[in-house]
Structures are given as structure tokens and as C-alpha cells.
PDB file of N, CA, C and O in Angstrom:
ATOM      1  N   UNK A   1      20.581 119.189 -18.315  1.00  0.00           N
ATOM      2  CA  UNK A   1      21.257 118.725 -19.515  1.00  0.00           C
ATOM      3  C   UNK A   1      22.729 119.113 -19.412  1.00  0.00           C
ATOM      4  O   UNK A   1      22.982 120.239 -18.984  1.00  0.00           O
ATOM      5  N   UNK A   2      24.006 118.068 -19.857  1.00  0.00           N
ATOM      6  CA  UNK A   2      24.806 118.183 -19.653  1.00  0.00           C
ATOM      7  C   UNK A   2      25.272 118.508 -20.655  1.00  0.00           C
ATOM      8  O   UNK A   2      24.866 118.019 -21.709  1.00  0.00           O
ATOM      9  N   UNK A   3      26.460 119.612 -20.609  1.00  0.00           N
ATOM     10  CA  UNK A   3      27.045 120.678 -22.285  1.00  0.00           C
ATOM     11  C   UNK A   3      27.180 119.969 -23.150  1.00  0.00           C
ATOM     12  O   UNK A   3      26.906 120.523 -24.214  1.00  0.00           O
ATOM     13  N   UNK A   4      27.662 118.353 -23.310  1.00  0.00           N
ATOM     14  CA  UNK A   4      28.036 118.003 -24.397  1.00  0.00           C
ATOM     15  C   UNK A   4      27.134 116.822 -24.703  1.00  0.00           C
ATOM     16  O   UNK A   4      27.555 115.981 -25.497  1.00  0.00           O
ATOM     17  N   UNK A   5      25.795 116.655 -24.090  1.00  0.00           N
ATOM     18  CA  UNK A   5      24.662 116.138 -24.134  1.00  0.00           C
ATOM     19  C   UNK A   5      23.918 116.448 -25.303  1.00  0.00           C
ATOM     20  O   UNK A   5      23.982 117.598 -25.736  1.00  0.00           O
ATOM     21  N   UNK A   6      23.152 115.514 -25.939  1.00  0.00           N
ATOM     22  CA  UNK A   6      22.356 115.864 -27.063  1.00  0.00           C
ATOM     23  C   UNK A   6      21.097 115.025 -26.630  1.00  0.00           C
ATOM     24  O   UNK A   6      21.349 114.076 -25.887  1.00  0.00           O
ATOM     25  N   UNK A   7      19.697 115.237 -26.999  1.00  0.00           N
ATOM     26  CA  UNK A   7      18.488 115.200 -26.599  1.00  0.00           C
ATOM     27  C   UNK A   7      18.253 113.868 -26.143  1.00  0.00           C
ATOM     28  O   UNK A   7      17.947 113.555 -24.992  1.00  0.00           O
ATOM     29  N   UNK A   8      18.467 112.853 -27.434  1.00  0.00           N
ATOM     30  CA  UNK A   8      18.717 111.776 -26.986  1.00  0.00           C
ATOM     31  C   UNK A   8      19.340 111.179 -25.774  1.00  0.00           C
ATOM     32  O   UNK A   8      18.631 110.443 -25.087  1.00  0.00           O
ATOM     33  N   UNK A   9      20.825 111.443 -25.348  1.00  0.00           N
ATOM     34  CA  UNK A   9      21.008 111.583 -23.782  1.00  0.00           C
ATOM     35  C   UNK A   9      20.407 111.692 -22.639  1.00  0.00           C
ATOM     36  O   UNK A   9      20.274 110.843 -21.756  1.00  0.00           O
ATOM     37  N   UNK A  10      20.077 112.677 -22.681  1.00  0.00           N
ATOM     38  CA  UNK A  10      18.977 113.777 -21.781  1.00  0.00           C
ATOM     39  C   UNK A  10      17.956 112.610 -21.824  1.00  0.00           C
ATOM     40  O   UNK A  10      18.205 111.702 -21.032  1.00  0.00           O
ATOM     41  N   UNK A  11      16.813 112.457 -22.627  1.00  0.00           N
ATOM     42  CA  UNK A  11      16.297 111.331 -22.264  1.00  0.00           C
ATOM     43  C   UNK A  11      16.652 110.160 -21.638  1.00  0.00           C
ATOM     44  O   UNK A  11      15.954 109.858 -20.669  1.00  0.00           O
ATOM     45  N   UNK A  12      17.373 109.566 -21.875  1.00  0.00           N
ATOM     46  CA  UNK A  12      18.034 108.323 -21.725  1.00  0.00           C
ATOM     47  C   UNK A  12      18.148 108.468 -20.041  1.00  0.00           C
ATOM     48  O   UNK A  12      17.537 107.732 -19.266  1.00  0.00           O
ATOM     49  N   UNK A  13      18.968 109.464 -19.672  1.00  0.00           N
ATOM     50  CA  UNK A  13      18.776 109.715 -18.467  1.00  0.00           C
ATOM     51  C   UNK A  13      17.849 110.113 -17.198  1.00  0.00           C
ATOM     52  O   UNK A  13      17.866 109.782 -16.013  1.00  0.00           O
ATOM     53  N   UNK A  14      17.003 111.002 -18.003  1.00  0.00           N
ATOM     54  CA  UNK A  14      15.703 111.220 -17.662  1.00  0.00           C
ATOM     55  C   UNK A  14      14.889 110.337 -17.204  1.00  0.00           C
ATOM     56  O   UNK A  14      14.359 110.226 -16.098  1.00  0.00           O
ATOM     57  N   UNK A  15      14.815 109.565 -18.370  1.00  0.00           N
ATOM     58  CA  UNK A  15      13.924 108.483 -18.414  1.00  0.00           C
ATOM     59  C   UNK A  15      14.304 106.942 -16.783  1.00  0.00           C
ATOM     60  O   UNK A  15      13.555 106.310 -16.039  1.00  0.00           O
ATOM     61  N   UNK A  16      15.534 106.990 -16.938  1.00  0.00           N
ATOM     62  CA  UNK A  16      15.964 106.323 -15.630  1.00  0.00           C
ATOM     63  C   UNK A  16      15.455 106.646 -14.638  1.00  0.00           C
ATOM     64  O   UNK A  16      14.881 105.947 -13.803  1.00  0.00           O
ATOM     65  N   UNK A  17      15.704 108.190 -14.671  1.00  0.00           N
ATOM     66  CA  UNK A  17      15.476 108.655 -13.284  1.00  0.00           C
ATOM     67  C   UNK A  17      14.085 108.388 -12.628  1.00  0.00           C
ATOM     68  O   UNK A  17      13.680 107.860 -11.592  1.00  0.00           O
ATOM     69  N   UNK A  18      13.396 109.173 -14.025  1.00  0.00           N
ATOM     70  CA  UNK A  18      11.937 108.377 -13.590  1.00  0.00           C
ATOM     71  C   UNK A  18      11.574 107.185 -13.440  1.00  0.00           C
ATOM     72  O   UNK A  18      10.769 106.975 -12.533  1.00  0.00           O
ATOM     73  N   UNK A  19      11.995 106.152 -14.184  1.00  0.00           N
ATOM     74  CA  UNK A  19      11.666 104.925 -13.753  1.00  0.00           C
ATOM     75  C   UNK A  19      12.107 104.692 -12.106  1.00  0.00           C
ATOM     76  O   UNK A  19      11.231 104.354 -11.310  1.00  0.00           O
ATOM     77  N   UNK A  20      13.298 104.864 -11.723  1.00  0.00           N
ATOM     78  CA  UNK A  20      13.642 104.842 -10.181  1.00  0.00           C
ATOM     79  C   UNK A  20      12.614 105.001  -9.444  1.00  0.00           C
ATOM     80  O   UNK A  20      12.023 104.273  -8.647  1.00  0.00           O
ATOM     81  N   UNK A  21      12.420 106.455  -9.956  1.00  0.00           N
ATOM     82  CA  UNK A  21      11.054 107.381  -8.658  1.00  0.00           C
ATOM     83  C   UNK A  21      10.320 106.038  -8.719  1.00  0.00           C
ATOM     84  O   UNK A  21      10.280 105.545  -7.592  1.00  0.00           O
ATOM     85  N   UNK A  22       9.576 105.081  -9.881  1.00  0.00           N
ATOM     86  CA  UNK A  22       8.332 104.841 -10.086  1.00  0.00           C
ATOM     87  C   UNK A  22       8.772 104.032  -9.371  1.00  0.00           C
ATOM     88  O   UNK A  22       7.978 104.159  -8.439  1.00  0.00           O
ATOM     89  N   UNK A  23       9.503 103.202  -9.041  1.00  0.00           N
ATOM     90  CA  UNK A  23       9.963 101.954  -8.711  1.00  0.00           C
ATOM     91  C   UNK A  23      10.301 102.108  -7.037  1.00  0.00           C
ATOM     92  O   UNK A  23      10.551 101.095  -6.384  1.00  0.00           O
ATOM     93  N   UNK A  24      10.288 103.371  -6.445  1.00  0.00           N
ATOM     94  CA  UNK A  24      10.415 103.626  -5.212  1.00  0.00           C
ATOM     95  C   UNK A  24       8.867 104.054  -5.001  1.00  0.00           C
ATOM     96  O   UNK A  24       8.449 104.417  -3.902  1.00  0.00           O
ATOM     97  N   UNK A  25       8.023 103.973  -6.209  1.00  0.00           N
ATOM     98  CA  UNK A  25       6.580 104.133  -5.262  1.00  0.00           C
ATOM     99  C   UNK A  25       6.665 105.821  -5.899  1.00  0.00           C
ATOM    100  O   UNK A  25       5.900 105.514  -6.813  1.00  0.00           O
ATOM    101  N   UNK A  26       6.852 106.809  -6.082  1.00  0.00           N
ATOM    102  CA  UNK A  26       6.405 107.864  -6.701  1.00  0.00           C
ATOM    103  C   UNK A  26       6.685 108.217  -8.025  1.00  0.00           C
ATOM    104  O   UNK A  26       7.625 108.124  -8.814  1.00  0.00           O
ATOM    105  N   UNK A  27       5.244 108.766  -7.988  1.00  0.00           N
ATOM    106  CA  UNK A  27       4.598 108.919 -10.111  1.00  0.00           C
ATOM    107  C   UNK A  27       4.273 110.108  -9.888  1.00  0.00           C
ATOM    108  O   UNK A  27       3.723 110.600  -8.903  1.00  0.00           O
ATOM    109  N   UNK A  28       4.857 110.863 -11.444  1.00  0.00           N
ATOM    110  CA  UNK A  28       4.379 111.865 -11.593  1.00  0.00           C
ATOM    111  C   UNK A  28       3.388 112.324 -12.483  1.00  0.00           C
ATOM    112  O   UNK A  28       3.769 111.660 -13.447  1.00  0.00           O
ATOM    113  N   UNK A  29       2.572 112.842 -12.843  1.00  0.00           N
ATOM    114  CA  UNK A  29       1.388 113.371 -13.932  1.00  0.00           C
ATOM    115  C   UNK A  29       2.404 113.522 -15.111  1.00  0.00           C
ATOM    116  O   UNK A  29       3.604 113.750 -14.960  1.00  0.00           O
ATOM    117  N   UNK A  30       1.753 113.364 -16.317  1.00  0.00           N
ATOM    118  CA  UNK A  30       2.615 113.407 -17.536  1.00  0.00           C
ATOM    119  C   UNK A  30       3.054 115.147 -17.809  1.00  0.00           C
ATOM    120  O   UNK A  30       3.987 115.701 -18.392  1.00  0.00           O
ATOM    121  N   UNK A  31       2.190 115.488 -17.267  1.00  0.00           N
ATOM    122  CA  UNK A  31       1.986 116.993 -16.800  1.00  0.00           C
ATOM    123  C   UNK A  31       3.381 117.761 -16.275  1.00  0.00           C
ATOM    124  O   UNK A  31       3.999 118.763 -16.634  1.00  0.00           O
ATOM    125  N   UNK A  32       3.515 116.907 -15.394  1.00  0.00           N
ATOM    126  CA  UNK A  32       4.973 117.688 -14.614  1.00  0.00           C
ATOM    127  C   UNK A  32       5.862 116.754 -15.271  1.00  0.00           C
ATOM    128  O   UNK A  32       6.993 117.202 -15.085  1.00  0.00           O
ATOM    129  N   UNK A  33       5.929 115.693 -15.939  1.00  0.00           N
ATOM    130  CA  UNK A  33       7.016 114.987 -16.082  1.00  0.00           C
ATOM    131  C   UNK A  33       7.395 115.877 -17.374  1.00  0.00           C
ATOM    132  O   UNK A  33       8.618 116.017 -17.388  1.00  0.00           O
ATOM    133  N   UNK A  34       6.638 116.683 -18.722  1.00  0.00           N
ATOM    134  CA  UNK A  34       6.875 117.309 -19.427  1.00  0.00           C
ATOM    135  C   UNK A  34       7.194 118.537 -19.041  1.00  0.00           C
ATOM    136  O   UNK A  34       7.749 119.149 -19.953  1.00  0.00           O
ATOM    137  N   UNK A  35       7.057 119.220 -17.949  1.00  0.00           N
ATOM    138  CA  UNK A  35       7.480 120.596 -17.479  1.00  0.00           C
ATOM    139  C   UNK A  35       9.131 120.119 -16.763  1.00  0.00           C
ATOM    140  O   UNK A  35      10.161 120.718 -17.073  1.00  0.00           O
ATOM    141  N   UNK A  36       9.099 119.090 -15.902  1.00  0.00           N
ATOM    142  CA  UNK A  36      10.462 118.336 -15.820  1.00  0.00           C
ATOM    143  C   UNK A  36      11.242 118.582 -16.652  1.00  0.00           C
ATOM    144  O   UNK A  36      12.399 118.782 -16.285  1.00  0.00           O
ATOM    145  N   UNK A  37      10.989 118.644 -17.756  1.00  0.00           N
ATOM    146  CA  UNK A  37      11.912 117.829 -18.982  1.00  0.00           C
ATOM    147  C   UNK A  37      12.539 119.292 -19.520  1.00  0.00           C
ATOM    148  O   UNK A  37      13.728 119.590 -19.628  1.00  0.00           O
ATOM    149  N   UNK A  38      11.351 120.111 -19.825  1.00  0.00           N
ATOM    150  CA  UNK A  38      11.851 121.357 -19.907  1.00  0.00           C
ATOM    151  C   UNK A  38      12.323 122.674 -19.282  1.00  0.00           C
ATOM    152  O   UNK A  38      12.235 123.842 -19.659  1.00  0.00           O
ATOM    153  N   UNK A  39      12.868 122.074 -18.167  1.00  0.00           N
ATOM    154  CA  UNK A  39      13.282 122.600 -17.174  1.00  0.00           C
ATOM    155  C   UNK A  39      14.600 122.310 -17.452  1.00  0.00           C
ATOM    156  O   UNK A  39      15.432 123.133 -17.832  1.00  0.00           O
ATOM    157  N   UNK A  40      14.823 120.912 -17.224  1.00  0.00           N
ATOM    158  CA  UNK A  40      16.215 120.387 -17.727  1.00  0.00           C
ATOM    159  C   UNK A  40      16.841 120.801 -19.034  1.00  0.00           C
ATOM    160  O   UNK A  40      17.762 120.118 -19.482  1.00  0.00           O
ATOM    161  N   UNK A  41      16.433 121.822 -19.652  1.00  0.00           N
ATOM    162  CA  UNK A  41      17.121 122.127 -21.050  1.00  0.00           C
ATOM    163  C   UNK A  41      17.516 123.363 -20.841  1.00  0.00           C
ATOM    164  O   UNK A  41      16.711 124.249 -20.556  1.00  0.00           O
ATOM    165  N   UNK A  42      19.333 123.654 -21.004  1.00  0.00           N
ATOM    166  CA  UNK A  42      20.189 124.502 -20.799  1.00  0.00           C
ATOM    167  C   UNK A  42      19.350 125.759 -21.335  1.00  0.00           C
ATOM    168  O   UNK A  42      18.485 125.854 -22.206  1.00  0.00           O
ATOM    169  N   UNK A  43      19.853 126.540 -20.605  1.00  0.00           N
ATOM    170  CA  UNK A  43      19.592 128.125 -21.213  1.00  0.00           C
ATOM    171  C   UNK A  43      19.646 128.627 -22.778  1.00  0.00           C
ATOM    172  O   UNK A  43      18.822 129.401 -23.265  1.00  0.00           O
ATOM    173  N   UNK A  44      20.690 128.088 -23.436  1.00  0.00           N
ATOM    174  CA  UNK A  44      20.289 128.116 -25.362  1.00  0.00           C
ATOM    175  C   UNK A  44      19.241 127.164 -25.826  1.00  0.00           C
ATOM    176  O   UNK A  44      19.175 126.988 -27.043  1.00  0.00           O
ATOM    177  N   UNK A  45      18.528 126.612 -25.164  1.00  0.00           N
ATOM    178  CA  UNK A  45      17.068 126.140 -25.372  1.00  0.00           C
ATOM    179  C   UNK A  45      15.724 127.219 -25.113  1.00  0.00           C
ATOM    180  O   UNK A  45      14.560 127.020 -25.463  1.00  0.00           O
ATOM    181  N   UNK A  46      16.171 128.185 -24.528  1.00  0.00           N
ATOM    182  CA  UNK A  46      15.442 128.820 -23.965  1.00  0.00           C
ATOM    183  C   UNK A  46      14.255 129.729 -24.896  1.00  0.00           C
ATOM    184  O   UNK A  46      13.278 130.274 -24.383  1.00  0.00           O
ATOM    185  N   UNK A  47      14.506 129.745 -26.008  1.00  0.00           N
ATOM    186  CA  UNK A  47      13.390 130.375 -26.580  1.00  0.00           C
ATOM    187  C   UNK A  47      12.591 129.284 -27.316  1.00  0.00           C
ATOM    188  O   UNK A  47      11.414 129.540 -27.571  1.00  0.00           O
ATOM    189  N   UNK A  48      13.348 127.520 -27.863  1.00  0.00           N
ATOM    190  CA  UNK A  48      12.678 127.232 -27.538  1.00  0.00           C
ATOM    191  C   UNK A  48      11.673 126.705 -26.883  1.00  0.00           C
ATOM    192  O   UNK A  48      10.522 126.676 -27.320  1.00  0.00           O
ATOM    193  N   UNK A  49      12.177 126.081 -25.375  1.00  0.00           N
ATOM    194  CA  UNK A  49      11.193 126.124 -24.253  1.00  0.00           C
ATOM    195  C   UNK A  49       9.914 127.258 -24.662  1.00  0.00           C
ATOM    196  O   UNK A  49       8.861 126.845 -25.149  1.00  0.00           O
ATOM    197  N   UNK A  50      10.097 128.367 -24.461  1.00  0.00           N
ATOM    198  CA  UNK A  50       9.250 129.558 -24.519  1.00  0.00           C
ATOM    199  C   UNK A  50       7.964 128.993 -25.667  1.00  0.00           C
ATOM    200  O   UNK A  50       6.746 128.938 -25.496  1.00  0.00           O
ATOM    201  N   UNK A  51       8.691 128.671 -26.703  1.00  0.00           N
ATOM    202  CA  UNK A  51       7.882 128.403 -28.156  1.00  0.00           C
ATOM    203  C   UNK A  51       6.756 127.279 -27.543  1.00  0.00           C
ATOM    204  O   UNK A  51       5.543 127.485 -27.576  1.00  0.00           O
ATOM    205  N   UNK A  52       7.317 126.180 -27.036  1.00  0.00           N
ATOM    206  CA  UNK A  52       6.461 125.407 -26.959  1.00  0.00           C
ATOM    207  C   UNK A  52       5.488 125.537 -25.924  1.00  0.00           C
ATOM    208  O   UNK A  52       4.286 125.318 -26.074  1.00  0.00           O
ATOM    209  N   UNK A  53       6.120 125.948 -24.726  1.00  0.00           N
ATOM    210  CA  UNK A  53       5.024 126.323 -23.486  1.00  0.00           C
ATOM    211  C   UNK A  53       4.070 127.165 -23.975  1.00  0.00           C
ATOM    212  O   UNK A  53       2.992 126.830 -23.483  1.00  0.00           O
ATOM    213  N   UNK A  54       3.883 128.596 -25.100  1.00  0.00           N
ATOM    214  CA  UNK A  54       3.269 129.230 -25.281  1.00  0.00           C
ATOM    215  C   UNK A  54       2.069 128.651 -26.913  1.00  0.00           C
ATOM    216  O   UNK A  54       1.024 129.165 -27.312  1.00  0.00           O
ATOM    217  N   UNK A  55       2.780 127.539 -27.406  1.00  0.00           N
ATOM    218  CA  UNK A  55       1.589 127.337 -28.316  1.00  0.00           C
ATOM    219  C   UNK A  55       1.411 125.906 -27.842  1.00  0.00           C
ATOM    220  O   UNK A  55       0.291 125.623 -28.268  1.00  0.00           O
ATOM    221  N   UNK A  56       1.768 125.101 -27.357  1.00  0.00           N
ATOM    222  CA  UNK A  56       1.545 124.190 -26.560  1.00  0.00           C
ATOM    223  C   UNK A  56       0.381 123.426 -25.642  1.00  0.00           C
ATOM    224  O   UNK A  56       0.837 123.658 -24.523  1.00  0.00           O
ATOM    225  N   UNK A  57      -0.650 122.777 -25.452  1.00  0.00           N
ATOM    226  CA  UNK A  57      -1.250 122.453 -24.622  1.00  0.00           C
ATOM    227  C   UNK A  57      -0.418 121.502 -23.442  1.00  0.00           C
ATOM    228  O   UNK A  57      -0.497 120.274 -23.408  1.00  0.00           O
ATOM    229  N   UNK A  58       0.382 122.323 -22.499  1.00  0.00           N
ATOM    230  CA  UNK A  58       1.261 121.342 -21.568  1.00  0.00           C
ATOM    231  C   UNK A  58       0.189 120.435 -20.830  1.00  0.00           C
ATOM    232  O   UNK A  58       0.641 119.477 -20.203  1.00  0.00           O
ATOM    233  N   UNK A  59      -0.981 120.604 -20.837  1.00  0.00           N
ATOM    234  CA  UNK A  59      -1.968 119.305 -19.686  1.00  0.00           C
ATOM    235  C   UNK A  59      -1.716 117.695 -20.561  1.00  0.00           C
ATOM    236  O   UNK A  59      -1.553 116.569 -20.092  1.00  0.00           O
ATOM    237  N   UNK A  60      -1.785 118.296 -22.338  1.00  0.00           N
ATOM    238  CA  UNK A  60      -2.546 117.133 -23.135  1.00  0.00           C
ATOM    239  C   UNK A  60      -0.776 116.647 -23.942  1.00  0.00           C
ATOM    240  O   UNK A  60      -0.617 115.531 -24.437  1.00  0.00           O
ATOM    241  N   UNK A  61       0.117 117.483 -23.923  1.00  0.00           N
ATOM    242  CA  UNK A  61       1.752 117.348 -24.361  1.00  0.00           C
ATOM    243  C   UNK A  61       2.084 115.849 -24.074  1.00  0.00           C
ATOM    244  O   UNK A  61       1.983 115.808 -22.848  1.00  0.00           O
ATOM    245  N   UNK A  62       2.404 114.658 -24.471  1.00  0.00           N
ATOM    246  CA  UNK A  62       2.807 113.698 -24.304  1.00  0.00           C
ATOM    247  C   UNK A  62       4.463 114.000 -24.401  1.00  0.00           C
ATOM    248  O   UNK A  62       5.036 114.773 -25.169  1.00  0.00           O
ATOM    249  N   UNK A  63       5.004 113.178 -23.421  1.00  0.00           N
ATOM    250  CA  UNK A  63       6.525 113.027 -23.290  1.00  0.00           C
ATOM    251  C   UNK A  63       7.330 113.428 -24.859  1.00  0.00           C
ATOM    252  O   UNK A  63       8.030 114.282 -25.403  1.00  0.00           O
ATOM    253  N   UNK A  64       6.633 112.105 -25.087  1.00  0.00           N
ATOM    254  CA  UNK A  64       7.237 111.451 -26.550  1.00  0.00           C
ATOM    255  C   UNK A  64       6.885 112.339 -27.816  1.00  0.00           C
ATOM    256  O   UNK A  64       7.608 112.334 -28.813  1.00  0.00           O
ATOM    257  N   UNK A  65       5.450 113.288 -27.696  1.00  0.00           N
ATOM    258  CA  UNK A  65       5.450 114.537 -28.594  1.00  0.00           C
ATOM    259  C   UNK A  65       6.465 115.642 -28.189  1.00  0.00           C
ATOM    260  O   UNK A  65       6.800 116.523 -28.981  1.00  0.00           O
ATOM    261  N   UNK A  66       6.977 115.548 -26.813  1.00  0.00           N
ATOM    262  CA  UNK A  66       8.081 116.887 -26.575  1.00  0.00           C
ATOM    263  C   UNK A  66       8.936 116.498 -27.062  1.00  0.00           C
ATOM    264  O   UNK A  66       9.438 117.501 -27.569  1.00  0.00           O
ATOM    265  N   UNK A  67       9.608 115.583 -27.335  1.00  0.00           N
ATOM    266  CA  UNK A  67      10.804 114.742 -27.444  1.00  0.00           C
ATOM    267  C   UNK A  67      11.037 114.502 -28.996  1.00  0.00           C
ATOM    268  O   UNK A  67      12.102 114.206 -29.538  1.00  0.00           O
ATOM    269  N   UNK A  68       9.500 114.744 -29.730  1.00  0.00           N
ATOM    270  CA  UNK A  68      10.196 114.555 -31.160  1.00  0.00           C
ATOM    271  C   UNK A  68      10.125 115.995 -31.664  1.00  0.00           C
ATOM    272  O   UNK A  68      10.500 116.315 -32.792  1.00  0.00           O
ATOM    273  N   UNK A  69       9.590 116.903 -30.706  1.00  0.00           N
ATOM    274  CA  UNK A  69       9.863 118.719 -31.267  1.00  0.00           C
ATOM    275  C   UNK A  69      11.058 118.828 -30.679  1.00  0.00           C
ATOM    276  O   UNK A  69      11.276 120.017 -30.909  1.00  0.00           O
ATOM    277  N   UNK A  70      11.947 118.465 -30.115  1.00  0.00           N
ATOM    278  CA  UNK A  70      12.915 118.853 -29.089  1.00  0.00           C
ATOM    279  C   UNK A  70      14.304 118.355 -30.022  1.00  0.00           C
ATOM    280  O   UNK A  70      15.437 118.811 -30.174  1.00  0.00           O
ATOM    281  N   UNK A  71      13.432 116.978 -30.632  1.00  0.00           N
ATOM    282  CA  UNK A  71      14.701 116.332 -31.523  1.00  0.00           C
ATOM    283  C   UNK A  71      14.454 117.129 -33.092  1.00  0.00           C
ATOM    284  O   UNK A  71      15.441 117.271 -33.813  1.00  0.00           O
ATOM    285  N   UNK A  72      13.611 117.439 -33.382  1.00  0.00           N
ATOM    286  CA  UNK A  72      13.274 118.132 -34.535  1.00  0.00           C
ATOM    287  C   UNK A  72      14.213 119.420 -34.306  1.00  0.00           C
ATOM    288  O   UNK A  72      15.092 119.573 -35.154  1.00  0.00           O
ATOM    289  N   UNK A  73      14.138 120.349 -33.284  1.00  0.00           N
ATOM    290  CA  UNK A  73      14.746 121.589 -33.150  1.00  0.00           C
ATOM    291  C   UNK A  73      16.708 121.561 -33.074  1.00  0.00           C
ATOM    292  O   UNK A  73      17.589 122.384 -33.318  1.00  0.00           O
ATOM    293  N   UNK A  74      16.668 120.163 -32.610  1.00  0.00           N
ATOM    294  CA  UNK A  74      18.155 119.758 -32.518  1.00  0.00           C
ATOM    295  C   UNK A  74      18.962 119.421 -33.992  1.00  0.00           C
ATOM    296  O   UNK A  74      20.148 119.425 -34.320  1.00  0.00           O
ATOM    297  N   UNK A  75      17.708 119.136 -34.685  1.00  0.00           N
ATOM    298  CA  UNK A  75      18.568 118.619 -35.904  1.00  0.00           C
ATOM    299  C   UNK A  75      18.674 119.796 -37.190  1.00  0.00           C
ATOM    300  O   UNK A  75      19.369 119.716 -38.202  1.00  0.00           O
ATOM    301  N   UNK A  76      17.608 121.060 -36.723  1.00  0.00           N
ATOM    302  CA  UNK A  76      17.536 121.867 -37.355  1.00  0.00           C
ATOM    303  C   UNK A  76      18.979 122.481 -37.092  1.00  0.00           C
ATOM    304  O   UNK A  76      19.828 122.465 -37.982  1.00  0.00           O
ATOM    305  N   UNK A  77      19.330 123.258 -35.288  1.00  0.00           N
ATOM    306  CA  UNK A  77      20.567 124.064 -35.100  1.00  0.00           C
ATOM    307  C   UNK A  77      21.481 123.182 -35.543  1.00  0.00           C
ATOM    308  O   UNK A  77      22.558 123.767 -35.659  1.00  0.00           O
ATOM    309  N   UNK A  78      21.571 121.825 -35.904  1.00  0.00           N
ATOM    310  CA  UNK A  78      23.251 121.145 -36.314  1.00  0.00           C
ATOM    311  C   UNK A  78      23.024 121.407 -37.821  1.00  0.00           C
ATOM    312  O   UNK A  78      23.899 121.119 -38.637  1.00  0.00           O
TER     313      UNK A  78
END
């Protein structure tokens, strides 16, 4: 995630990237594509990364459920 990036972004880009992979022939489990995602979130995300990995089911986590806690947590710190 880039400093002056907001979640929406980050997706937007994300989401390319993966389509590329798919489109060159490699897919990932929704599994790693959600551990992906939160990987990509700067270090002042970091507790909540923590929050969600720890009450979280990351196997059963859909993209689009990380993405509306991720946008939920964004609109809380503004």
C-alpha cells in the first residue's frame, strides 16, 4: 500500500494484479489471496491486521468480507 493510498486504491490495484496472474494461467486460493491483501497493508494497519487474523476464520474470509472490515476501519480512523 502506497502512503497516500486509501483502501479503495489498494484494491483497485490489487485486484489488476490478480487478474494478470489469472490471465497468465496462475490462481490463487481465496486463502492466500486474503493473506496477500493483508500483507500489503502498511505497518499503521498493523493491529488491525492482528484483529482480524486472530478472530477471523482466514480459510472461509472472502476477499470482499476483508475489504468491507478494512473499509469500515478506514472510515472509522478519518
Amino acid at each position: 500500500m502506497k502512503p497516500e493510498e486509501d483502501i479503495k486504491a489498494l484494491l483497485d490495484r490489487f485486484t489488476n494484479i490478480i487478474n494478470g496472474l489469472k490471465s497468465c494461467g496462475k490462481t490463487y486460493p481465496n486463502k492466500e489471496v486474503v493473506r496477500k491483501m493483508l500483507r500489503s497493508l502498511p505497518k499503521a494497519w498493523e493491529a488491525k491486521v492482528t484483529a482480524i487474523e486472530e478472530t477471523k476464520n482466514l480459510k472461509a474470509l472472502s476477499l470482499d468480507e476483508l475489504i468491507g472490515s478494512l473499509l469500515t476501519h478506514e472510515i472509522r480512523i478519518k
